[in-house]
DRENPA-3360 file (N, C-alpha, C; in nm, 2 decimals, always signed):
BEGIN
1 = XXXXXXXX = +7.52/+11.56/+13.76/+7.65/+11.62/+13.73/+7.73/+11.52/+13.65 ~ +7.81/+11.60/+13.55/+7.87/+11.51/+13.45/+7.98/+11.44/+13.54 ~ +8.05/+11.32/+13.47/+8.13/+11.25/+13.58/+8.27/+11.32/+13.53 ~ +8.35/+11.32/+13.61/+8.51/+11.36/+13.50/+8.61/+11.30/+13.47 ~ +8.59/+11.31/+13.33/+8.67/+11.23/+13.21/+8.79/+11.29/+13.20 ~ +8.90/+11.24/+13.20/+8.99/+11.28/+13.12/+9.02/+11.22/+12.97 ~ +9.03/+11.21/+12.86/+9.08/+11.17/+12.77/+9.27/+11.17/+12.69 ~ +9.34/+11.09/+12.69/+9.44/+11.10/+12.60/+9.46/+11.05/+12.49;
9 = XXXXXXXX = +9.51/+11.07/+12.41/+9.51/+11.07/+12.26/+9.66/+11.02/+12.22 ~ +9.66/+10.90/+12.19/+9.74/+10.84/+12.13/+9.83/+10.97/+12.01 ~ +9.96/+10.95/+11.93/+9.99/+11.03/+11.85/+9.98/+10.95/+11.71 ~ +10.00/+11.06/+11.64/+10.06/+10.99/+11.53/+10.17/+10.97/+11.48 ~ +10.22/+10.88/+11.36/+10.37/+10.92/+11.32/+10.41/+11.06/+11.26 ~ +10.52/+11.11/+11.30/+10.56/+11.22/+11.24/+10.70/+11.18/+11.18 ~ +10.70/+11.06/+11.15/+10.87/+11.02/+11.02/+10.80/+10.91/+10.93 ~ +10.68/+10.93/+10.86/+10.60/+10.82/+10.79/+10.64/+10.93/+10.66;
17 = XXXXXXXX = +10.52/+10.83/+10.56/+10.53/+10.92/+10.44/+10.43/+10.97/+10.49 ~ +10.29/+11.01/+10.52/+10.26/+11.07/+10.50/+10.34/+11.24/+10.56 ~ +10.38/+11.26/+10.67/+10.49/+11.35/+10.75/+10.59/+11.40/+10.63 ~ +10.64/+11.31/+10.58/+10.74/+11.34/+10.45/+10.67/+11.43/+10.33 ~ +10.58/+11.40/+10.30/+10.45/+11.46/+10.20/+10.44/+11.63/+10.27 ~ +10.42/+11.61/+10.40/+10.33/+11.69/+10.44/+10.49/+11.83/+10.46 ~ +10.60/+11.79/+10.48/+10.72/+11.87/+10.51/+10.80/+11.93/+10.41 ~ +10.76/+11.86/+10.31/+10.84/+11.86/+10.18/+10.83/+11.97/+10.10;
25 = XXXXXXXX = +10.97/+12.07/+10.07/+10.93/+12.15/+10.01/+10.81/+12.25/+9.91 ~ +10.83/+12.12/+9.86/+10.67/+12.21/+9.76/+10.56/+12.15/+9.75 ~ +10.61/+12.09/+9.91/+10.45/+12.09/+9.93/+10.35/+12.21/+9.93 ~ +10.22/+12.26/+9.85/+10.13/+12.35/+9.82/+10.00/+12.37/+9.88 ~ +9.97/+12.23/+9.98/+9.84/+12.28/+9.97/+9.82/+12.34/+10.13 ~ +9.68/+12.38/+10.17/+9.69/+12.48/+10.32/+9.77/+12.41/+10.44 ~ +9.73/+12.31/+10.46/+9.80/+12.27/+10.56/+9.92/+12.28/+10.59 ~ +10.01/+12.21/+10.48/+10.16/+12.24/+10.46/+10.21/+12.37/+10.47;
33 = XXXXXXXX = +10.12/+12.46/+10.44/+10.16/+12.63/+10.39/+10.11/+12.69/+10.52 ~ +10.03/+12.64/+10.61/+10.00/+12.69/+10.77/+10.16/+12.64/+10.84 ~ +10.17/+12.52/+10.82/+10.30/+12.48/+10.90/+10.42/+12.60/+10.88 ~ +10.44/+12.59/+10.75/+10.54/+12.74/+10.71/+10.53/+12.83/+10.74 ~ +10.42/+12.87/+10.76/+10.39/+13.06/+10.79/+10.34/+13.06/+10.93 ~ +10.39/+13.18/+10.98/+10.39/+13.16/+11.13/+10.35/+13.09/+11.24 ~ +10.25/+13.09/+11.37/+10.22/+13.00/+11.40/+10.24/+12.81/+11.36 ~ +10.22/+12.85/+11.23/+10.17/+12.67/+11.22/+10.01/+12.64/+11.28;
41 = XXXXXXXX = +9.98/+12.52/+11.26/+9.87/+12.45/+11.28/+9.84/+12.38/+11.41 ~ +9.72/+12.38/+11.43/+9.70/+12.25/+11.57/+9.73/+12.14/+11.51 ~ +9.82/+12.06/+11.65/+9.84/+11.91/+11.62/+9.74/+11.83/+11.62 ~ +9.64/+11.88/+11.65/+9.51/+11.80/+11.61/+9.48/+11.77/+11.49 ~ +9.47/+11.89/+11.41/+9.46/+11.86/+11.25/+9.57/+11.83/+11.18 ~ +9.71/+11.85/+11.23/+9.82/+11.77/+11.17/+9.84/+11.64/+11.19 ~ +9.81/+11.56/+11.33/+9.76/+11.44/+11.33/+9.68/+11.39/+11.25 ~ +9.54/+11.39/+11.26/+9.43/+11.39/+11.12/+9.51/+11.37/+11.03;
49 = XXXXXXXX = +9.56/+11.47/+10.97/+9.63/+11.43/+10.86/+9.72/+11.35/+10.80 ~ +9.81/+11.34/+10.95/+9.91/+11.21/+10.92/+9.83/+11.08/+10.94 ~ +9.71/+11.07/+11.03/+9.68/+10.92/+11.07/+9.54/+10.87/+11.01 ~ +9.47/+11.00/+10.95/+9.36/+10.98/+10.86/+9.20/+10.95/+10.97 ~ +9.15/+10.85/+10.92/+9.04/+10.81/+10.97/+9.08/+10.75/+11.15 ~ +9.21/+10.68/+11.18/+9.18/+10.67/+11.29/+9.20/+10.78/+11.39 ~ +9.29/+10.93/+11.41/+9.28/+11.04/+11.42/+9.15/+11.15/+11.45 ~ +9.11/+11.10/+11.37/+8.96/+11.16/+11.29/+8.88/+11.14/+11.41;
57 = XXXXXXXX = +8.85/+11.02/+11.41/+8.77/+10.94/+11.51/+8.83/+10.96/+11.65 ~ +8.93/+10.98/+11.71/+9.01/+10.99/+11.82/+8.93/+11.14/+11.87 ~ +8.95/+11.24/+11.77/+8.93/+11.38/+11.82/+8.77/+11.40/+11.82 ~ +8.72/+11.32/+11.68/+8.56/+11.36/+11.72/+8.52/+11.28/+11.90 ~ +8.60/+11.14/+11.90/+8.51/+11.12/+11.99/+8.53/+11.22/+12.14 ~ +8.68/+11.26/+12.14/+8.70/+11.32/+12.27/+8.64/+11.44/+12.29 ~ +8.65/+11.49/+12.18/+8.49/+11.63/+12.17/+8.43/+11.60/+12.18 ~ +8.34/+11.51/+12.17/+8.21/+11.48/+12.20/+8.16/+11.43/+12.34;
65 = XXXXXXXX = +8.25/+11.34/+12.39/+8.20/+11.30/+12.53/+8.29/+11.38/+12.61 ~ +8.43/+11.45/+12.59/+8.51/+11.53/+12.72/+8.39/+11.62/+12.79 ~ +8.42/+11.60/+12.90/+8.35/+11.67/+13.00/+8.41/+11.87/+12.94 ~ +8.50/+11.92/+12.91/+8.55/+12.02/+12.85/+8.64/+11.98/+12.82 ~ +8.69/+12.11/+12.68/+8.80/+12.06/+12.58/+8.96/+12.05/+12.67 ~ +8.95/+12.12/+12.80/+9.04/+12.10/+12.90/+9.07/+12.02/+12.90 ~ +9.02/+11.86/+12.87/+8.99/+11.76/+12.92/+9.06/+11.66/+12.82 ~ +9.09/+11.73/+12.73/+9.14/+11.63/+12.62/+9.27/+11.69/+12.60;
73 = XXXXXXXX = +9.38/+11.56/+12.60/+9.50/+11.60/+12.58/+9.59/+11.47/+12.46 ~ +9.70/+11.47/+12.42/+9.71/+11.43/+12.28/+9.85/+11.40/+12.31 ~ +9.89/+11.29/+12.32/+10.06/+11.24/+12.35/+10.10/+11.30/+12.20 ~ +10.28/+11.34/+12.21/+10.37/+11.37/+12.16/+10.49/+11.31/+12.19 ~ +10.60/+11.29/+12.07/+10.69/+11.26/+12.10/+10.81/+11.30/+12.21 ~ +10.79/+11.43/+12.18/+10.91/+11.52/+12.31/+10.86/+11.63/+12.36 ~ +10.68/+11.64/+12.31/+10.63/+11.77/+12.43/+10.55/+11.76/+12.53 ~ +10.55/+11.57/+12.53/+10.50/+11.56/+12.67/+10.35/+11.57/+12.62;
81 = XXXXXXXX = +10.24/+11.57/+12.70/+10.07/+11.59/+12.64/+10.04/+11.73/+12.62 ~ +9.99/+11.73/+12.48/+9.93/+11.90/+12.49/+9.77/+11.90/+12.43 ~ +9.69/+11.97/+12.43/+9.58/+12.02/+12.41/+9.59/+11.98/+12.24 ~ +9.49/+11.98/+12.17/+9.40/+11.98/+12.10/+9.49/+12.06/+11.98 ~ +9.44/+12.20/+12.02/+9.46/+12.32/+12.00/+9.62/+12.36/+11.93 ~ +9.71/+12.28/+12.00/+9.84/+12.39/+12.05/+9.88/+12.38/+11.85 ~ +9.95/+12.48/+11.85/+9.98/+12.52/+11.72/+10.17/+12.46/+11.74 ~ +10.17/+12.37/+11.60/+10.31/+12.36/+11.55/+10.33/+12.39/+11.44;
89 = XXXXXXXX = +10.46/+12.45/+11.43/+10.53/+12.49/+11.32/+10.63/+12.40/+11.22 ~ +10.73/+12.42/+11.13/+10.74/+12.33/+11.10/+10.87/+12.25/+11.15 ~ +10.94/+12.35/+11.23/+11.02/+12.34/+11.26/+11.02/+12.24/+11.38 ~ +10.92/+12.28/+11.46/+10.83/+12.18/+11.57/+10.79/+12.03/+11.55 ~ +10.74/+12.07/+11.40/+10.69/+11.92/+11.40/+10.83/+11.81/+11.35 ~ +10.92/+11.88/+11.28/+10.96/+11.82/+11.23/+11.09/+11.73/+11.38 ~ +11.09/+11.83/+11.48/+11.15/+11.81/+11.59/+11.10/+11.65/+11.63 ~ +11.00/+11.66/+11.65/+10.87/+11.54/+11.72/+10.89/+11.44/+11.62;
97 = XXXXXXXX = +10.98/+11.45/+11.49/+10.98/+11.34/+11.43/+11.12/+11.26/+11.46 ~ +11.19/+11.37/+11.49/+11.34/+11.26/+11.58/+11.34/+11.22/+11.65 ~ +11.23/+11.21/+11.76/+11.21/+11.11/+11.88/+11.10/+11.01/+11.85 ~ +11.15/+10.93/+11.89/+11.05/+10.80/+11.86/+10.97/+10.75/+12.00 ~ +10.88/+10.71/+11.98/+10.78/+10.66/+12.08/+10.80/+10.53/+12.17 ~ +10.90/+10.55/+12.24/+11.02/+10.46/+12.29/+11.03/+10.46/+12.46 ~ +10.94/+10.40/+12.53/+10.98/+10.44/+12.67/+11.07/+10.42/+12.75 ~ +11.18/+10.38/+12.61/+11.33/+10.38/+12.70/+11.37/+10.49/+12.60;
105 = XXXXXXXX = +11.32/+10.56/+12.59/+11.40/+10.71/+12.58/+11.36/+10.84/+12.66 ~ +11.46/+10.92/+12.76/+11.42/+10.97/+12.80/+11.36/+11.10/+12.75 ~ +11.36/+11.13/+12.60/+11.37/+11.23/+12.58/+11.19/+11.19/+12.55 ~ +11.10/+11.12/+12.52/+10.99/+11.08/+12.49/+10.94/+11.09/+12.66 ~ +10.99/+11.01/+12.74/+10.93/+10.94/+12.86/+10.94/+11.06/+12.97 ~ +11.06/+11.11/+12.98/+11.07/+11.23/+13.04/+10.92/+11.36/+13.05 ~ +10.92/+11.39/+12.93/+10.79/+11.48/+12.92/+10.65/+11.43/+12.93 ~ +10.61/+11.34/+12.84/+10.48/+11.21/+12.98/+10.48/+11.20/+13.10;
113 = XXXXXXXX = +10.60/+11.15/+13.15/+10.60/+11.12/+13.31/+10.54/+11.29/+13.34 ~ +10.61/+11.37/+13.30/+10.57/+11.52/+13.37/+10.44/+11.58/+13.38 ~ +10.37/+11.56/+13.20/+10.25/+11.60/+13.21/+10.11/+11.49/+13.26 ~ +10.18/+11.36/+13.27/+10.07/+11.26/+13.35/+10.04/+11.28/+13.44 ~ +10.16/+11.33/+13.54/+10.18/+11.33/+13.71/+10.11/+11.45/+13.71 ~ +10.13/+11.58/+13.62/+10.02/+11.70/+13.65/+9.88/+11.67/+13.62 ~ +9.84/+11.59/+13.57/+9.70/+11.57/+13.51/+9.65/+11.47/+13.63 ~ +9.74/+11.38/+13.70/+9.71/+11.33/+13.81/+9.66/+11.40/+13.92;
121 = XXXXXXXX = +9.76/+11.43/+13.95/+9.73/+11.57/+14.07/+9.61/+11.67/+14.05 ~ +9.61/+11.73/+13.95/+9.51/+11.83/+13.94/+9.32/+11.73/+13.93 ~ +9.35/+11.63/+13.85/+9.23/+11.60/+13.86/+9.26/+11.43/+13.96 ~ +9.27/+11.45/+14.08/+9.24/+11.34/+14.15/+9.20/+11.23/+14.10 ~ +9.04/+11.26/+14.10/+8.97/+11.15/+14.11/+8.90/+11.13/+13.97 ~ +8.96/+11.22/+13.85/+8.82/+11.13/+13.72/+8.94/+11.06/+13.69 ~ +8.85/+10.97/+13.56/+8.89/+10.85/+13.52/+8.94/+10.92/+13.42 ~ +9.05/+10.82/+13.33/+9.15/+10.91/+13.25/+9.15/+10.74/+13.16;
129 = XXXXXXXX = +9.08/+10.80/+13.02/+9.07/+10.66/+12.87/+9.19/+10.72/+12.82 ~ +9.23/+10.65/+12.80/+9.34/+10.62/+12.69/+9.27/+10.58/+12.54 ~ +9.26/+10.66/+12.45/+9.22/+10.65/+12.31/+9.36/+10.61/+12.20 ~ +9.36/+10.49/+12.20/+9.49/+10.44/+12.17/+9.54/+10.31/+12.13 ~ +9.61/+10.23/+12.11/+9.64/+10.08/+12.11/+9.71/+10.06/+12.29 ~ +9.65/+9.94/+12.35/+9.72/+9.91/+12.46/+9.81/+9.77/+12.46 ~ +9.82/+9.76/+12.34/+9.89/+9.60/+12.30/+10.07/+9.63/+12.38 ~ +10.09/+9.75/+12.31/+10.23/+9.76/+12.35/+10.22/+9.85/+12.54;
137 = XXXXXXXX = +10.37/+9.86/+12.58/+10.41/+9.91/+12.67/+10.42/+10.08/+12.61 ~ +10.45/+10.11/+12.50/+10.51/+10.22/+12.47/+10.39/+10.36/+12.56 ~ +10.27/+10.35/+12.56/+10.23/+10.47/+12.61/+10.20/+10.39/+12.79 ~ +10.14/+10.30/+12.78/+10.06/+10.23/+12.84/+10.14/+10.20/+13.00 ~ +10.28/+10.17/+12.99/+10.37/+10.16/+13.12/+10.37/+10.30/+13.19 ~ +10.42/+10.38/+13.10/+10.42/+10.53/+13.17/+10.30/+10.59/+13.23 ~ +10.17/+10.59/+13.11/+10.10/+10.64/+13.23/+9.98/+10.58/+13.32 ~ +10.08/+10.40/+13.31/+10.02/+10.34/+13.47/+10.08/+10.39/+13.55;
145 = XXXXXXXX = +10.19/+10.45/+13.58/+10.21/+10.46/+13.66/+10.20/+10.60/+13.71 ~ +10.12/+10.67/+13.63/+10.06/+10.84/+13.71/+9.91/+10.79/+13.71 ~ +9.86/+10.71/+13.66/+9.71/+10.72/+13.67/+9.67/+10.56/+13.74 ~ +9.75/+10.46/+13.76/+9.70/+10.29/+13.79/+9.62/+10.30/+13.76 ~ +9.52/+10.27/+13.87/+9.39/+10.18/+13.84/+9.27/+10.29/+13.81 ~ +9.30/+10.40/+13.73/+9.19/+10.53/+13.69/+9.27/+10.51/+13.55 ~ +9.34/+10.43/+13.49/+9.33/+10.44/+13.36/+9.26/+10.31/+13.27 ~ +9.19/+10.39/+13.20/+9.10/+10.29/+13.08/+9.12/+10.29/+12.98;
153 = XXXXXXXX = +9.01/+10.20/+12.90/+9.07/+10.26/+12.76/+8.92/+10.16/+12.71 ~ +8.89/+10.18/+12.59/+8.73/+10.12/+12.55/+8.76/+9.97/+12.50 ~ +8.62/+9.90/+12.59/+8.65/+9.73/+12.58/+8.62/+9.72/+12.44 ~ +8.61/+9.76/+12.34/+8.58/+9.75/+12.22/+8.72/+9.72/+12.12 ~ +8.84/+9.78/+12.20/+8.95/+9.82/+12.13/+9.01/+9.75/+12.06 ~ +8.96/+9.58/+12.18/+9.07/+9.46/+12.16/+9.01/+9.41/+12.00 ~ +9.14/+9.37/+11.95/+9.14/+9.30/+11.87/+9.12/+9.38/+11.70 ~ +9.11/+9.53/+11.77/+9.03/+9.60/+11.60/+9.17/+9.66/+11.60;
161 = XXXXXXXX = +9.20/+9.66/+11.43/+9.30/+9.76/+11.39/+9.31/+9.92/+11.39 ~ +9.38/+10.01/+11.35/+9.38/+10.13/+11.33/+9.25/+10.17/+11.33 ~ +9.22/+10.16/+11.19/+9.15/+10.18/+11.11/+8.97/+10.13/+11.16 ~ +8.99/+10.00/+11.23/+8.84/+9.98/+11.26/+8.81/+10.06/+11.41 ~ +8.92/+10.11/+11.50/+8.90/+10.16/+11.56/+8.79/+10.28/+11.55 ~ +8.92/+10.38/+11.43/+8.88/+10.51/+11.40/+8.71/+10.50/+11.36 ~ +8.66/+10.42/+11.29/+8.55/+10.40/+11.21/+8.43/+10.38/+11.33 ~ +8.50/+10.28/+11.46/+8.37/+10.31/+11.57/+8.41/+10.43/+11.64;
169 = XXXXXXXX = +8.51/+10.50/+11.67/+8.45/+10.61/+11.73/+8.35/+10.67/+11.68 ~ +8.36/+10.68/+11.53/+8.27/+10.78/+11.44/+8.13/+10.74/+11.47 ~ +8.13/+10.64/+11.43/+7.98/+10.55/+11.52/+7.91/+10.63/+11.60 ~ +8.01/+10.61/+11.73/+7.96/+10.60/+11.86/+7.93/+10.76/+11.85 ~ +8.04/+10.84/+11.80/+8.00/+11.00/+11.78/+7.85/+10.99/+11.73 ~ +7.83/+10.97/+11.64/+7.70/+10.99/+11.56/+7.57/+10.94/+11.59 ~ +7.56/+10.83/+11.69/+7.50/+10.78/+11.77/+7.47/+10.81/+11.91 ~ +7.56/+10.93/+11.93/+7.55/+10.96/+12.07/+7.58/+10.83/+12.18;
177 = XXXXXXXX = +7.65/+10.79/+12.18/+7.68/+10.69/+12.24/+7.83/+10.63/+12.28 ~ +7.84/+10.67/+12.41/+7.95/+10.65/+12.46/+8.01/+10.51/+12.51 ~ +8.14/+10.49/+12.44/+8.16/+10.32/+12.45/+8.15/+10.30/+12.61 ~ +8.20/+10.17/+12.61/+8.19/+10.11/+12.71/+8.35/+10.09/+12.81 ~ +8.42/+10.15/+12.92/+8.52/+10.16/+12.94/+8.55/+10.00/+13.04 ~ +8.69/+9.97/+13.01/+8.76/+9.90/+13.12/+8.90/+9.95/+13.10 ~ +8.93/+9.86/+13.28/+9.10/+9.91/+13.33/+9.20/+9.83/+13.26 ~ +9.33/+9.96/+13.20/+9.41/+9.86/+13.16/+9.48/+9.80/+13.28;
185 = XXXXXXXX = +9.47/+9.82/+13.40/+9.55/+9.72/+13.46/+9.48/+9.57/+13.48 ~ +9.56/+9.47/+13.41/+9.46/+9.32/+13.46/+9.40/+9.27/+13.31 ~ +9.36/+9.38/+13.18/+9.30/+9.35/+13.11/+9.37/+9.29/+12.99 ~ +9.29/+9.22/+12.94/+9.35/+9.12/+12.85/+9.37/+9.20/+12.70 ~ +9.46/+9.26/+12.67/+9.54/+9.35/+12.60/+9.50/+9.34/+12.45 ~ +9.48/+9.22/+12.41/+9.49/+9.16/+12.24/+9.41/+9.02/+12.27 ~ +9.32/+9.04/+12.16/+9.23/+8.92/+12.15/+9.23/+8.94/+11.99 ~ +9.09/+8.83/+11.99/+9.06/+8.83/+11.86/+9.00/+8.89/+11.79;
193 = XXXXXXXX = +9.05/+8.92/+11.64/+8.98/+9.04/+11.58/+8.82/+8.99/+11.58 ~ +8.75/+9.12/+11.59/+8.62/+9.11/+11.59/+8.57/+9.14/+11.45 ~ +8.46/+9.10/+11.43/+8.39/+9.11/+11.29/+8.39/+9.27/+11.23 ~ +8.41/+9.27/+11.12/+8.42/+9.38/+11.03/+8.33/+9.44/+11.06 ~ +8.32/+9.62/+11.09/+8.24/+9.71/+11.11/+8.17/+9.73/+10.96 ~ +8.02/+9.71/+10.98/+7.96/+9.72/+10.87/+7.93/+9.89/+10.75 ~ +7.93/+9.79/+10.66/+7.96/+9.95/+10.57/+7.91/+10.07/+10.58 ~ +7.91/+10.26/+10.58/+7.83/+10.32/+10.56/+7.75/+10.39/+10.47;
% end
């Protein structure tokens, strides 16, 4: 029996340039033109697109090893964690760009605290990675304290940038090969960068 995982998903910026590109009237190409026209798009592939390769790597890996896509959820600035899936508009996204990822704001911390403590409750006992940076407090204070000592995050993390992150998920996707987890409570947050992930 598979063990159960939860996964969360760091965000991306939504007041960067790429966000500004992506909002911008004439802007033309699909993505932009999904945001405009009804629905809108999953913040999955609007993330992707604001954060590129490390994004990329965030969602392949949580599809790949989540126990079900249930199982993967994606911090937001003020909607709290949502699925994969959930469709924003642009009016939505552009909302998520006025709050900043601040856990002294309640309007950020308020909706985490909410959807952590449900993700707690409902699934007891799996372990819940954080796919993310743990250098700061910003995600990392709030949901120790819905998940303590069931939240992880991959020993690989310390020390790699965005970008070298993104590139081992991909890895480990393609390799079938699930990193290797430790607890953020206790763990040594920021070390030294490790050697450059070799080219492909």
């Amino acid at each position: 029996m598979t063990e159960r995982k939860v996964f969360i998903l760091s965000p991306a910026r939504t007041d960067g340039e790429r966000a500004q590109l992506l909002l911008r009237a004439e802007a033309s190409f699909d993505l932009a033109k999904r945001i405009r026209a009804g629905d809108g798009a999953p913040i999955g592939e609007i993330f992707a697109f604001l954060s590129g390769l490390y994004f990329r790597g965030k969602l392949a890996y949580a599809a790949r090893f989540a126990p079900s896509p249930e199982d993967v959820h994606v911090i937001t600035s003020s909607r709290g964690l949502v699925p994969p899936e959930t469709l924003f508009n642009f009016e939505e996204l552009r909302a998520l760009g006025e709050v900043p990822i601040d856990a002294r704001d309640i309007r950020y911390r308020e909706p985490l605290e909410r959807d952590a403590k449900a993700i707690a409750r409902a699934a007891p006992s799996a372990q819940v990675v954080l796919l993310g940076s743990v250098a700061s407090g910003k995600y990392v204070d709030v949901l120790l304290e819905a998940f303590g000592a069931r939240l992880h995050f991959p020993a690989d993390f310390v020390g790699r940038g965005d970008m070298s992150r993104g590139g081992l998920m991909l890895r480990a996707v393609d390799a079938g090969q699930e990193l290797a987890y430790i607890p953020v409570s206790g763990a040594v947050r920021t070390g030294k960068r490790p050697p450059k992930l070799e080219r492909r």
